[in-house]
ZADREN-390273 format. One record per residue (C-alpha): residue number from 1; x negated, y negated, z negated. Coordinates in pm, 1 decimal. Each point is the difference from the previous one (the first is absolute). Last residue first. Example, Ala and Ser with C-alpha at 12.3 -4.5 7.8 and 13.67 -1.06 7.14 Angstrom:
<rec><nr>2</nr><xx>-1367.0</xx><yy>106.0</yy><zz>-714.0</zz></rec>
<rec><nr>1</nr><xx>137.0</xx><yy>344.0</yy><zz>-66.0</zz></rec>
***
This chain:
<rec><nr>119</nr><xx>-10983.0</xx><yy>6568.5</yy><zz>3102.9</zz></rec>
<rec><nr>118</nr><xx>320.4</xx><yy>-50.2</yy><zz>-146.2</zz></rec>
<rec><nr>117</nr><xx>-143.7</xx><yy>-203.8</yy><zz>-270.6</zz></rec>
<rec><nr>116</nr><xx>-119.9</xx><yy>-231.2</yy><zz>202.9</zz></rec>
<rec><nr>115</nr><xx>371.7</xx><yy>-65.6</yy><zz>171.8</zz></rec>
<rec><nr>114</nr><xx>163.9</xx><yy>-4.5</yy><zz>-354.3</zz></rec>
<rec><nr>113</nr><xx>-303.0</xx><yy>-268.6</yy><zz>-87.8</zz></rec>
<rec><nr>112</nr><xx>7.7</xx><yy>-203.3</yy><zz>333.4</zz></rec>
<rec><nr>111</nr><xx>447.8</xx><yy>18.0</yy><zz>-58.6</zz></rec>
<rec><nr>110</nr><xx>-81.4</xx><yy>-125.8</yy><zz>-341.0</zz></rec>
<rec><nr>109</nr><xx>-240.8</xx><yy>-309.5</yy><zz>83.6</zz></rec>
<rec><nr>108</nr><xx>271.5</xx><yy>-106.3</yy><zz>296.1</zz></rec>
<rec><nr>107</nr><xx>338.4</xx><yy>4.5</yy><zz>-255.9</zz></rec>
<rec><nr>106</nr><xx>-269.8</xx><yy>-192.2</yy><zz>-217.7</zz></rec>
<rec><nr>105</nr><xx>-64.2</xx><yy>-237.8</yy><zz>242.9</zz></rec>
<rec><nr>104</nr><xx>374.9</xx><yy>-50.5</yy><zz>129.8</zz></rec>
<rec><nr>103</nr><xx>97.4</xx><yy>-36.6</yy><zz>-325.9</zz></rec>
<rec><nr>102</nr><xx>-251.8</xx><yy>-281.9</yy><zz>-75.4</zz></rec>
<rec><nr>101</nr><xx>127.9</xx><yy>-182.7</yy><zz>367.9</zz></rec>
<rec><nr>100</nr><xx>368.2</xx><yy>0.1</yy><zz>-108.7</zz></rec>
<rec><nr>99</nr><xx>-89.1</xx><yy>-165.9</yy><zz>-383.0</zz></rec>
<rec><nr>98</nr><xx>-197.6</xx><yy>-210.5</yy><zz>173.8</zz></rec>
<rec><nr>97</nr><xx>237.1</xx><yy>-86.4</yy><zz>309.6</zz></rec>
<rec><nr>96</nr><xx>245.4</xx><yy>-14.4</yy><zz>-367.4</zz></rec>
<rec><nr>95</nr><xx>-216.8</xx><yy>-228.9</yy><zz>-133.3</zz></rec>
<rec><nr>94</nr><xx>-30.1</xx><yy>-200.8</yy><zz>332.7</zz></rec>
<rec><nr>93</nr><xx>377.2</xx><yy>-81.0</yy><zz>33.3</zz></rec>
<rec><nr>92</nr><xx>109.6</xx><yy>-89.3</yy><zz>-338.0</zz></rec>
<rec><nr>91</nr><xx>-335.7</xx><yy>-277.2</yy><zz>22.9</zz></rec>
<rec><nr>90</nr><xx>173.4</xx><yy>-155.7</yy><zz>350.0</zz></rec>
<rec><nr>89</nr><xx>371.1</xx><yy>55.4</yy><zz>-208.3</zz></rec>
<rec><nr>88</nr><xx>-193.8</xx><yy>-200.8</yy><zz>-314.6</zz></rec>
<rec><nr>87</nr><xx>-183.3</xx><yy>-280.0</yy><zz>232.0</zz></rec>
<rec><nr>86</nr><xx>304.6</xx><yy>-79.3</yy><zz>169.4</zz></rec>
<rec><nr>85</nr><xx>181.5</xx><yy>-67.2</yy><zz>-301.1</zz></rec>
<rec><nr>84</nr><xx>-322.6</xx><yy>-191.0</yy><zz>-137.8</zz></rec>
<rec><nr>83</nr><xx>37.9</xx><yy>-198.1</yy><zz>317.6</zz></rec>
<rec><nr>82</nr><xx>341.0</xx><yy>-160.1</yy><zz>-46.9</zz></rec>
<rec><nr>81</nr><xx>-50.3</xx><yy>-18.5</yy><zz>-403.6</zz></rec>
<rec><nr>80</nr><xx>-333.2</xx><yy>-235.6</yy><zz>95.2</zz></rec>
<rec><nr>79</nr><xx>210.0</xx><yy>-173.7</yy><zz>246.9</zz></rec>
<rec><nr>78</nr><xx>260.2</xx><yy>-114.0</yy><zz>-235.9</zz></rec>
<rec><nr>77</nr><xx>-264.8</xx><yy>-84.4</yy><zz>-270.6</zz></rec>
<rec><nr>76</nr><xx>-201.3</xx><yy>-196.9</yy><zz>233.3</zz></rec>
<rec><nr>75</nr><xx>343.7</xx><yy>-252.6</yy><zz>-35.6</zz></rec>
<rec><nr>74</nr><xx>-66.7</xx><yy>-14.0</yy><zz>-378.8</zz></rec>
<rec><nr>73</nr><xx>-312.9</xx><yy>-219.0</yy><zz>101.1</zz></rec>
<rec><nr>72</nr><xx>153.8</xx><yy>-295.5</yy><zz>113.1</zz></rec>
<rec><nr>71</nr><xx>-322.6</xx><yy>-218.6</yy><zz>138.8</zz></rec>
<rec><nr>70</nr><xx>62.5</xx><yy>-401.8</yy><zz>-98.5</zz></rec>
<rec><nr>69</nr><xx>-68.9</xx><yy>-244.2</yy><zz>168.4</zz></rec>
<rec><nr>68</nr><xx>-72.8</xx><yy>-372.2</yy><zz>-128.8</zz></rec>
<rec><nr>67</nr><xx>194.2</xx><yy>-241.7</yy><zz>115.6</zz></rec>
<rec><nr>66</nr><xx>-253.5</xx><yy>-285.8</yy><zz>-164.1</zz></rec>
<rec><nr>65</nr><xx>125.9</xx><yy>-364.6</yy><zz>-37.5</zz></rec>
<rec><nr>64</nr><xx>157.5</xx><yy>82.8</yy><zz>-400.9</zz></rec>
<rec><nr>63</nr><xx>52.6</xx><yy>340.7</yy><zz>9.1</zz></rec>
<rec><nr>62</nr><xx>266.6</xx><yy>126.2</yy><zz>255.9</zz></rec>
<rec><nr>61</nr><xx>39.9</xx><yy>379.0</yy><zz>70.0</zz></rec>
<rec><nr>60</nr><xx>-69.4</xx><yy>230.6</yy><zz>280.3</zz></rec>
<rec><nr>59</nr><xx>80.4</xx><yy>362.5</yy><zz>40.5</zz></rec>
<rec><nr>58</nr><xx>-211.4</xx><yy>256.7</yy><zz>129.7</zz></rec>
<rec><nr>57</nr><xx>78.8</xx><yy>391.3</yy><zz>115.5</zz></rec>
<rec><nr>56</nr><xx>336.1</xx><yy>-30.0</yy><zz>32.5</zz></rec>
<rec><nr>55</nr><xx>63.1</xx><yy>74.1</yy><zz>357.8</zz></rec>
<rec><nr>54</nr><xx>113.2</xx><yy>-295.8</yy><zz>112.5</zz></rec>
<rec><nr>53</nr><xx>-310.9</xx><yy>-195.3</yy><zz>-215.7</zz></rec>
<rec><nr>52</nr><xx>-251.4</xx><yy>195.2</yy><zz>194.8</zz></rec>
<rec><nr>51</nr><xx>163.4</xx><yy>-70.3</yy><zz>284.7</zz></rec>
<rec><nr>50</nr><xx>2.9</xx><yy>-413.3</yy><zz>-91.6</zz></rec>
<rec><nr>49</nr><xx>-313.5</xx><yy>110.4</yy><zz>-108.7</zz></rec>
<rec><nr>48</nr><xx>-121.9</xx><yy>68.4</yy><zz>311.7</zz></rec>
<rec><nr>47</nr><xx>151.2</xx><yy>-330.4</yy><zz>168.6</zz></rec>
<rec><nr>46</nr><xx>-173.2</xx><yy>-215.4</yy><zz>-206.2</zz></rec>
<rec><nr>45</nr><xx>-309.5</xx><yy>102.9</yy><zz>63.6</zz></rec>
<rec><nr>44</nr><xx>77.8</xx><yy>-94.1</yy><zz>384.0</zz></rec>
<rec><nr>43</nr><xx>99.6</xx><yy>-292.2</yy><zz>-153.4</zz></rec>
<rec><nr>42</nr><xx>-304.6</xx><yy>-68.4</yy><zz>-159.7</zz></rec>
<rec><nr>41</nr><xx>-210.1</xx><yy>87.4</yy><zz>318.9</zz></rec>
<rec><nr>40</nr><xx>-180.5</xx><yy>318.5</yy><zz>85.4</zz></rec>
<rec><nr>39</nr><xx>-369.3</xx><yy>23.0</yy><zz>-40.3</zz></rec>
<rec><nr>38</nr><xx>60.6</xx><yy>156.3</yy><zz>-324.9</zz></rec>
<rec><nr>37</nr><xx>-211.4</xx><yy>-13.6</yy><zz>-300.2</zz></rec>
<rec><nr>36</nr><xx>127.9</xx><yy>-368.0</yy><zz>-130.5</zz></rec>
<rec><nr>35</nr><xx>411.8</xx><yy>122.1</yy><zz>79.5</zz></rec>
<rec><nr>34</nr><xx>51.9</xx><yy>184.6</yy><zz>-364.6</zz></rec>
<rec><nr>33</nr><xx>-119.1</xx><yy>-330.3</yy><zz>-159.2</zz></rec>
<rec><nr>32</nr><xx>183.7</xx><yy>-222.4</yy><zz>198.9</zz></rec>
<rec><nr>31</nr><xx>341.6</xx><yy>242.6</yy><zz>-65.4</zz></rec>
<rec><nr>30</nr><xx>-67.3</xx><yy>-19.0</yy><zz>-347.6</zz></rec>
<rec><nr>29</nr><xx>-167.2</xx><yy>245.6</yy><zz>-224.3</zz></rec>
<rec><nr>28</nr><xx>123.3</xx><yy>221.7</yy><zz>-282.6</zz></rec>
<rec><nr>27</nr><xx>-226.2</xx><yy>266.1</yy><zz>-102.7</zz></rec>
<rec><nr>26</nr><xx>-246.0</xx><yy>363.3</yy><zz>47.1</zz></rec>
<rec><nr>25</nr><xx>336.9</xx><yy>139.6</yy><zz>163.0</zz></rec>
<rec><nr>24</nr><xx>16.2</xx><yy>-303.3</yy><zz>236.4</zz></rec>
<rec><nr>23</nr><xx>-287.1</xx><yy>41.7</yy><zz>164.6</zz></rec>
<rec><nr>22</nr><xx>125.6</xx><yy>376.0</yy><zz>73.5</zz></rec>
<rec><nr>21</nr><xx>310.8</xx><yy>-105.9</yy><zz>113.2</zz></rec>
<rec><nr>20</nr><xx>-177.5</xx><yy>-333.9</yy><zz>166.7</zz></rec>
<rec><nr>19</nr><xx>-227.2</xx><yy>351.6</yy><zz>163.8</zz></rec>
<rec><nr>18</nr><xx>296.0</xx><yy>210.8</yy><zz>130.5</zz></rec>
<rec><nr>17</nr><xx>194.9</xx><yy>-304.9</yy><zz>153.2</zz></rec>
<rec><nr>16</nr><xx>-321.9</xx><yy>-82.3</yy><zz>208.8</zz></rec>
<rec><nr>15</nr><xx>-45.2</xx><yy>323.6</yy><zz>99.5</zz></rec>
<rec><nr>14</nr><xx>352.8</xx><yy>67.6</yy><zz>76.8</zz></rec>
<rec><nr>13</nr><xx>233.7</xx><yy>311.8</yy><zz>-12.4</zz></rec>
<rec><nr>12</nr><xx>28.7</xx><yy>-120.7</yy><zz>-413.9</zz></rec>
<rec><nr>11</nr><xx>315.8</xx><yy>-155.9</yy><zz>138.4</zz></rec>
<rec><nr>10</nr><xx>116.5</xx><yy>267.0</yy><zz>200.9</zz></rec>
<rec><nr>9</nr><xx>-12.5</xx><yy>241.4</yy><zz>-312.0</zz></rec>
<rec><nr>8</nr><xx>148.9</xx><yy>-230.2</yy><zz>-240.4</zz></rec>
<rec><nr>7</nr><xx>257.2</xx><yy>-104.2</yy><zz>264.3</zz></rec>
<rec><nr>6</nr><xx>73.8</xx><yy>378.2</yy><zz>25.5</zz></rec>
<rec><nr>5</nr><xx>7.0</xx><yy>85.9</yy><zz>-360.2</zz></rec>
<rec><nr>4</nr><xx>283.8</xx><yy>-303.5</yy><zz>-37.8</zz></rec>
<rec><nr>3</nr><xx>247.3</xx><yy>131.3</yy><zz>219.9</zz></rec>
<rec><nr>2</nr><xx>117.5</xx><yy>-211.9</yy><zz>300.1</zz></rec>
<rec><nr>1</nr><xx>-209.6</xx><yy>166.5</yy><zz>284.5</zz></rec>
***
């Protein structure tokens, strides 16, 4: 797993990784801040943003005492083209089951008329 869409996708694989993403979206925070609603210790913390971090997803700077972190939103991009590909070919595929399904009505409507009519 050494491509960056994977990390991203094994990263976010975690509760706790999934909601310091989201934390992180609304701002900045440091790694005491993102451990308070946890009952997991600041290491522990630690270690899911050193993941997060692996992948991309946060970065963390220095300011003054704080090491704030930072979320690194260009990386949803990646997985947002990823699953809009998917999306398309899944959205290809039902218009033409509709398109496939709408002939097969109509074929069905005109053979009850011909048959009707024969009667």
């Amino acid at each position: 797993m050494d491509d960056q869409l994977s990390r991203v996708f094994s990263a976010l694989a975690d509760p706790i990784r999934r909601d310091m993403v989201a934390r992180l979206a609304v701002g900045d925070a440091t790694v005491n801040e993102l451990a308070e609603p946890y009952s997991v210790t600041v290491q522990a913390v630690s270690k899911h943003l050193k993941v997060l971090e692996d992948a991309g997803l946060v970065s963390r700077s220095k300011q003054a005492q704080r090491r704030p972190v930072h979320l690194e939103a260009e990386v949803f991009d990646l997985m947002t083209k990823w699953i809009e590909r998917y999306r398309q070919e899944a959205e290809q595929r039902y218009q033409r089951l509709d398109a496939l399904l709408a002939e097969m009505a109509s074929d069905g409507t005109r053979q009850t008329r011909i048959e009707g009519e024969a009667s």
